[in-house]
C-alpha positions in Angstrom: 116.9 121.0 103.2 114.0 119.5 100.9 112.7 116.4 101.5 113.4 113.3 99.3 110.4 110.7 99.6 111.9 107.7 100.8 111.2 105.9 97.6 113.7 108.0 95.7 116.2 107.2 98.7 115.7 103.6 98.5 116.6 103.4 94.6 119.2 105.9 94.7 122.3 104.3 93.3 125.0 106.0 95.1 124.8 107.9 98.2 124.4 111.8 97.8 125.5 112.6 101.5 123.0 114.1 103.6 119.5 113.3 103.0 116.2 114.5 104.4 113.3 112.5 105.2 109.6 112.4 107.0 107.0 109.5 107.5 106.0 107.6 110.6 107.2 105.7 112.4 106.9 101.6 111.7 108.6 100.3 114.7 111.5 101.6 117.0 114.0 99.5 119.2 116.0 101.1 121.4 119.3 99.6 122.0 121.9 100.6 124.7 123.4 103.6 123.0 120.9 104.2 120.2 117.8 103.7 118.8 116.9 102.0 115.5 114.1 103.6 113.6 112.1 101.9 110.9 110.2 105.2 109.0 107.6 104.7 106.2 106.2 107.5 104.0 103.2 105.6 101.8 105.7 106.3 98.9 106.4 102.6 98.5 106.2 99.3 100.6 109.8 99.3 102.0 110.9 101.6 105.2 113.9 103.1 105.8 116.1 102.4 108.3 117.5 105.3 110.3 119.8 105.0 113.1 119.4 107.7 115.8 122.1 107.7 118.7 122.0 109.0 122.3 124.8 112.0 121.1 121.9 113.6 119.2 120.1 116.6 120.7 117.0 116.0 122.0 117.4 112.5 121.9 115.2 112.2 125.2 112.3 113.0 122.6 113.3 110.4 120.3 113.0 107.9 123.4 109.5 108.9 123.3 108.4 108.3 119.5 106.0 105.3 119.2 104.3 103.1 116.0 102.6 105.3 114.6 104.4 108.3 115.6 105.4 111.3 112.7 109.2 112.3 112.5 111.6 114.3 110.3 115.3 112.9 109.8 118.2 114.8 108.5 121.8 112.2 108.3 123.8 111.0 106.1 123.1 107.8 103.6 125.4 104.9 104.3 125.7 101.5 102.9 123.2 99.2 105.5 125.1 96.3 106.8 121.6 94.4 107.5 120.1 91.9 105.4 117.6 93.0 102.9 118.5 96.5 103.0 120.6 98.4 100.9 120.6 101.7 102.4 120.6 103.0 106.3 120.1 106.7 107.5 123.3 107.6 109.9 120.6 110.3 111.5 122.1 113.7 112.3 119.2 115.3 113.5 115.4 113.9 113.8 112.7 116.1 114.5 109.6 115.3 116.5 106.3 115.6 114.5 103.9 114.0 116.7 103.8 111.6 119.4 101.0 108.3 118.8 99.5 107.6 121.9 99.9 103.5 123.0 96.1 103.9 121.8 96.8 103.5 118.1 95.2 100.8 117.0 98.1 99.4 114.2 100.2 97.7 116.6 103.1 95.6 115.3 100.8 92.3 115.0 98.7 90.7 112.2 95.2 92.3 112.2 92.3 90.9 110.6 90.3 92.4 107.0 87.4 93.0 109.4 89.4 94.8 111.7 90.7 96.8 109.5 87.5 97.8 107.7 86.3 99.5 111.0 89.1 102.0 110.7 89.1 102.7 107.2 90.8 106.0 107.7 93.5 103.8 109.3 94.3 100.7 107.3 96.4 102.7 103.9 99.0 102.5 106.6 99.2 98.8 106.8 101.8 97.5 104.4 98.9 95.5 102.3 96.2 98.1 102.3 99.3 100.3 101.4 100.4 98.4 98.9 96.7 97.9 97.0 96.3 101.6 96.8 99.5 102.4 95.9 98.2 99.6 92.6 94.6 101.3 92.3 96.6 104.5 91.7 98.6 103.4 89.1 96.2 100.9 87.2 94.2 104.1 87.3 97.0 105.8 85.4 97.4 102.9 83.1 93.9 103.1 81.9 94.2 106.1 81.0 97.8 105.6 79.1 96.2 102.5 77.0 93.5 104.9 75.5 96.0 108.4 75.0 98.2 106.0 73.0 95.3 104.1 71.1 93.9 107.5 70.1 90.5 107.5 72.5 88.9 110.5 73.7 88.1 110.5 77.4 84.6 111.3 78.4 83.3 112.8 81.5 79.9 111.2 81.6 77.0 112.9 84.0 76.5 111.2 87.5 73.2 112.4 88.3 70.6 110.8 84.9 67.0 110.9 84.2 67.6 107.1 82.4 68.2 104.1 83.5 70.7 101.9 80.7 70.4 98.6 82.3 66.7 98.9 83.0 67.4 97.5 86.5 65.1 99.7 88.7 67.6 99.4 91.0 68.9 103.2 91.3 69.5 105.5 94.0 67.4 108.6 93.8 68.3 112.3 93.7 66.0 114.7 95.2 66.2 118.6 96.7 62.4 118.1 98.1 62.4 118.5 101.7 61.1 114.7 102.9 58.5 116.8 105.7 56.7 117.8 102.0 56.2 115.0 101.1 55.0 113.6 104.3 52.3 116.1 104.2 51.7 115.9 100.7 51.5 111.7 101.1 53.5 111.3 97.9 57.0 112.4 95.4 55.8 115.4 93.4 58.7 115.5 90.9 57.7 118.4 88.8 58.0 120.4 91.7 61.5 118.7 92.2 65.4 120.3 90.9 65.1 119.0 87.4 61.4 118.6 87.1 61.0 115.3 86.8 62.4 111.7 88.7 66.7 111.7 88.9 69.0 109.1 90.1 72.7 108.0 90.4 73.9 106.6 87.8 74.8 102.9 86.9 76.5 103.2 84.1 77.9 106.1 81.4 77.2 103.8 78.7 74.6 105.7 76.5 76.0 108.9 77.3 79.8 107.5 75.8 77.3 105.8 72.6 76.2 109.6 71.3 80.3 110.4 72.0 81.3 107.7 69.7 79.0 108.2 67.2 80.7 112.1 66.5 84.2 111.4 67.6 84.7 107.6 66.9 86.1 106.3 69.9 85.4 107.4 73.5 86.1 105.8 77.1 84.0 107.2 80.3 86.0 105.9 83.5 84.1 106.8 86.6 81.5 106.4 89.5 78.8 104.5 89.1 75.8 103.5 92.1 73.5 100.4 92.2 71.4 100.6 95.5 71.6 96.7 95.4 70.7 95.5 99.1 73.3 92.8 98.3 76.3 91.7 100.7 78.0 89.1 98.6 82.1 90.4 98.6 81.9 91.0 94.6 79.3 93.9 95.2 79.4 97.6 96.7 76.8 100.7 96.0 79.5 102.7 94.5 82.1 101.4 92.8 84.5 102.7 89.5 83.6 101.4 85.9 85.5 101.8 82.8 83.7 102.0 79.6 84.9 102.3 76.2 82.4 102.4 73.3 83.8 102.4 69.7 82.1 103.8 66.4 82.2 100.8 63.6 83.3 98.0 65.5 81.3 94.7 65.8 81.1 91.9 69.0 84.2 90.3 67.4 86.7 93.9 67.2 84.6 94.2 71.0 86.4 91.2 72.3 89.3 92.0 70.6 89.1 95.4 72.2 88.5 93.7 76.0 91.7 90.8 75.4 94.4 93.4 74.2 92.9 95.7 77.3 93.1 93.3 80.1 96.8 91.7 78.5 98.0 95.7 78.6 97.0 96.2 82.6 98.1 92.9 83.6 101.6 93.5 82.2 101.6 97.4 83.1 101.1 95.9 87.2 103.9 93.6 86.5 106.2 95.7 85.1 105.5 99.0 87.6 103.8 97.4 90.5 106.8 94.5 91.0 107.1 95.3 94.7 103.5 95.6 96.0 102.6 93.0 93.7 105.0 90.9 95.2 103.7 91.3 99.1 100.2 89.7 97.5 101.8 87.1 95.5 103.9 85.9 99.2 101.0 86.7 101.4 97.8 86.7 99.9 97.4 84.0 97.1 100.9 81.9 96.1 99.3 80.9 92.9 99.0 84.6 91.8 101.7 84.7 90.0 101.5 81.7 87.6 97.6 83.6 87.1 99.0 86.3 86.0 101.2 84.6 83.7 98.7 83.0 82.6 96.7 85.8 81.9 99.3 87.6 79.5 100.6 84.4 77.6 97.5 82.4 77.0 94.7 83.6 74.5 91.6 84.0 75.9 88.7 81.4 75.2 85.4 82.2 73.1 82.4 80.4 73.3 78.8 80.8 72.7 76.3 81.0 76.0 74.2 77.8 74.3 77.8 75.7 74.2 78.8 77.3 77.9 75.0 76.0 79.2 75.8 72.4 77.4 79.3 72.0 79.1 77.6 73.1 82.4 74.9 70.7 81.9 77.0 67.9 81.5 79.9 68.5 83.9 78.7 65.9 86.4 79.1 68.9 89.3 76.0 70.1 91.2 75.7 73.6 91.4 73.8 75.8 94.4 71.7 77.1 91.1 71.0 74.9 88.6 71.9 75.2 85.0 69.3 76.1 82.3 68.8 77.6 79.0 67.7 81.1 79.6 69.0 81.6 83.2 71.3 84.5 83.8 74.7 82.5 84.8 75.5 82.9 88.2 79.0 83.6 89.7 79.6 80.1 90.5 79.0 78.7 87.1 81.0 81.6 85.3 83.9 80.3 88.1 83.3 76.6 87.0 83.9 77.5 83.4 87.4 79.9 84.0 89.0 78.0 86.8 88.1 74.7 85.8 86.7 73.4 82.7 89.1 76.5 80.7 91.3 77.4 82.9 91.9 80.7 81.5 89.7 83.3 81.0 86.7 82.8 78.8 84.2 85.3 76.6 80.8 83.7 76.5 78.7 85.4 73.6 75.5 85.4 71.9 72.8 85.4 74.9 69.1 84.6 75.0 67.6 88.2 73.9 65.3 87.8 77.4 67.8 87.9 79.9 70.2 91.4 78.4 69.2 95.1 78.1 67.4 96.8 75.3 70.5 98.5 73.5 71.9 95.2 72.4 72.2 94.4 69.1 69.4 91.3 67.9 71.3 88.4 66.0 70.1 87.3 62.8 68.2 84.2 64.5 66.0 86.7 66.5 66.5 84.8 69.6 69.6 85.9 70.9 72.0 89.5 71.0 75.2 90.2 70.0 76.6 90.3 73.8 79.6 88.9 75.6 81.0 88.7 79.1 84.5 88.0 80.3 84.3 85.5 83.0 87.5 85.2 84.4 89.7 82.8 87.2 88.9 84.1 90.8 86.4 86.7 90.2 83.7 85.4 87.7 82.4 87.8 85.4 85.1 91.2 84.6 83.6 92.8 81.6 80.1 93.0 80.2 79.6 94.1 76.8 78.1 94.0 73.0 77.7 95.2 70.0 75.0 98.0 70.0 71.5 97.9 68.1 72.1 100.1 65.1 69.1 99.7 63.5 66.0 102.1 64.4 62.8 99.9 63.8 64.8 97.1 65.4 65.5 99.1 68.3 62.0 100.5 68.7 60.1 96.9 68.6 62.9 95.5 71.0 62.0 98.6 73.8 58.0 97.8 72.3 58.8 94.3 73.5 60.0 94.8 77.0 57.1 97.9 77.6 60.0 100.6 77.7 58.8 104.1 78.1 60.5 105.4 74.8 59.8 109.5 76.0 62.8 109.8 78.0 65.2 108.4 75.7 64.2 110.3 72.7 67.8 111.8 72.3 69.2 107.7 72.4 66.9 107.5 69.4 67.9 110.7 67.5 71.4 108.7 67.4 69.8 106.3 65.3 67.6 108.6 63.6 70.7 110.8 62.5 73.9 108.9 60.8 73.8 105.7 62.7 76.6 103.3 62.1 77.4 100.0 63.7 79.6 99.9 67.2 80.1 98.6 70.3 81.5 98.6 73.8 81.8 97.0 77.5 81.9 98.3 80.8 84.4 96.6 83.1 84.5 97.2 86.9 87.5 98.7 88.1 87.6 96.8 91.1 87.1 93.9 90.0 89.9 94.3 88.0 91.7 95.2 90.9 90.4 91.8 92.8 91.8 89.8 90.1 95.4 91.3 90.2 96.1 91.4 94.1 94.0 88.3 95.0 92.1 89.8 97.7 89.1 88.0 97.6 86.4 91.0 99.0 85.7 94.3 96.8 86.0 96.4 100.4 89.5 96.0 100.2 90.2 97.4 97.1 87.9 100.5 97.9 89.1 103.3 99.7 85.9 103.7 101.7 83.2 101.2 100.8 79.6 102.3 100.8 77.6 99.1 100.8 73.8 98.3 102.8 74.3 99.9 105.8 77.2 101.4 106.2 78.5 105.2 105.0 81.5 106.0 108.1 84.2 107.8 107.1 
């Protein structure tokens, strides 16, 4: 008989008969004449129930399954006469998988998030770790059903790069020389490396998706990207996901536009398909998520210059770790102050001081500041960074002049201006983030299959 996942059972709206089943085992109580079974296959938050009874053959092996234990059930679908449940497995046969030993760590108690970050490979099978990839999945999926229906192309951006967009210097190198050569040798020889000169991880697919846009209009890369950032903070990982659209004739104002209808979309596509998982985070995790996520969808989002946002900060009358000047890069706890309590809603800050944002964005008419905006939002701080991108060649070339930017290796970003440049524009937003924002867990490593941050690569 082929097995039904247990999802399909659950929403079933009349019983079909006999149905078959596989997933572990939750919990098992064994009462005087049978056994109840509570059996989970990842395919959605709620178990099954199945009822096993001591007429069975090989029931002595049912006696034996254990949390964590695999099984097979074949019975019939019957109306559940216990609360919460609709439908209850009247087993006719259940077949053994595997035996957990009383070793397995997920015991039927409350574990901690640190806990459960030391067996990684373990925790999907926790109803909330269950639950937030079961979302990552299908936000993932949404993503990419906002830009098929808007008419983007989606980009497959390299990982390894001999650039660095963000001009960071933080990046994690790529090398085939064999480090006992360059011990002996004292130093890096890179022409004798793969590509024949310095390669690294990428942080961002941005310029790659710029040249995309500028031949098919509008593009979206969605994919790895690496910082090596010795930083432990619970917003920051060495690999994480980041979406980037970039859009051919579009300006900072169509950018934010671009980044509000986005966010709205996702927000509403977890409501609407997530309801369940959601749910377990909105009970368990943050009781205010809810009215958040309300809030997110029904209220516009706030604009604002960076000058007016360093003004409001200035004169809040609360003292920050970090204090408040012109020309400071914002920190997360005064992007916070801004979203959670003097908006109370999401908020784009534009138009920063040139100093303090990459080369590729566009210089306002004042000459002081770009045309750049983030999304600061409740909970998280900043979501999206993003701007309208410097068009203009001789503006571009004295702005990398300025900040002592080797030009050579980004003579191809400069053909793109050289060769039909036209005005456009586009963010990056961090997928788990995103993710953050929507469940309310509060530390990226939970919304990250297997987080690589400083020290630390198991699993």
């Amino acid at each position: 008989m082929k097995r039904t996942k247990i999802k399909a059972v659950l929403d079933m709206a009349a019983s079909p008969g006999e149905v078959f089943v596989q997933g572990w085992v939750r919990t098992k109580r064994d009462a005087k004449d049978f056994s109840f079974i509570e059996l989970n296959d990842g395919s959605c938050l709620a178990n099954i129930q199945v009822i096993a009874g001591k007429g069975l053959p090989k029931y002595g092996q049912v006696e034996k399954l254990t949390t964590g234990s695999a099984a097979g059930v074949t019975g019939q679908l019957a109306a559940s006469p216990g609360k919460g449940q609709k439908w209850e497995i009247q087993a006719t046969t259940v077949d053994v998988i595997s035996i957990a030993p009383e070793t397995y760590p997920l015991q039927k108690k409350r574990h901690t998030d640190e806990f459960l970050r030391s067996i990684a490979h373990l925790r999907p099978r926790t109803n909330k770790y269950g639950a937030a990839f079961r979302i990552r999945s299908r936000m993932a999926q949404a993503i990419h059903t906002f830009y098929l229906d808007k008419g983007f192309h989606y980009l497959h951006s390299p990982l390894i790069t001999g650039s660095d967009c963000e001009g960071a210097g933080e990046m994690f190198r790529v090398t085939a020389l064999d480090p006992a050569d360059v011990q002996k040798q004292g130093k890096m020889d890179f022409s004798r490396d793969f590509f024949g000169q310095e390669a690294n991880l990428t942080v961002s697919g941005q310029l790659s998706a710029e040249m995309f846009a500028l031949a098919l209009g509008d593009v979206y890369t969605f994919s790895p990207t690496f910082r090596a950032e010795n930083s432990n903070t619970r917003r920051h990982a060495a690999e994480f996901w980041m979406l980037e659209p970039e859009m051919a004739f579009c300006d900072l104002e169509g950018d934010m536009d671009h980044a509000e209808e986005l966010v709205k979309y996702l927000v509403s596509y977890a409501m609407e398909h997530c309801k369940e998982d959601l749910d377990l985070f909105m009970r368990f995790v943050d009781k205010t998520l809810g009215q958040q996520l309300e809030t997110l969808i029904s209220k516009p989002f706030a604009r604002l210059s960076y000058t007016d946002a360093v003004e409001i900060l200035k004169k809040c009358g609360k003292t920050f770790e970090y204090p408040v000047e012109y020309g400071i890069d914002l920190q997360s706890e005064h992007e916070r102050f801004l979203a959670e309590e003097h908006f109370k809603r999401p908020v784009f800050l534009t138009d920063y001081p040139r100093q303090i944002k990459p080369f590729y964005m566009r210089m306002n008419d004042d000459g002081q500041t770009v045309a750049a905006m983030d999304l600061l939002v409740p909970g998280i701080g900043e979501l999206i960074g993003g701007s309208q991108r410097e068009e203009r060649l001789n503006v571009l070339d004295a702005r990398m002049d300025e900040i002592g930017l080797d030009k050579d290796p980004y003579w191809w970003y400069l053909d793109s201006r050289r060769f039909g440049t036209v005005p456009h524009a586009g963010f990056g937003m961090g997928f788990e983030r995103f993710l953050m924002m929507i469940t309310g867990i509060s530390n990226i490593r939970d919304v990250i299959a297997f987080p690589r941050t400083p020290g630390s690569i198991d699993f």
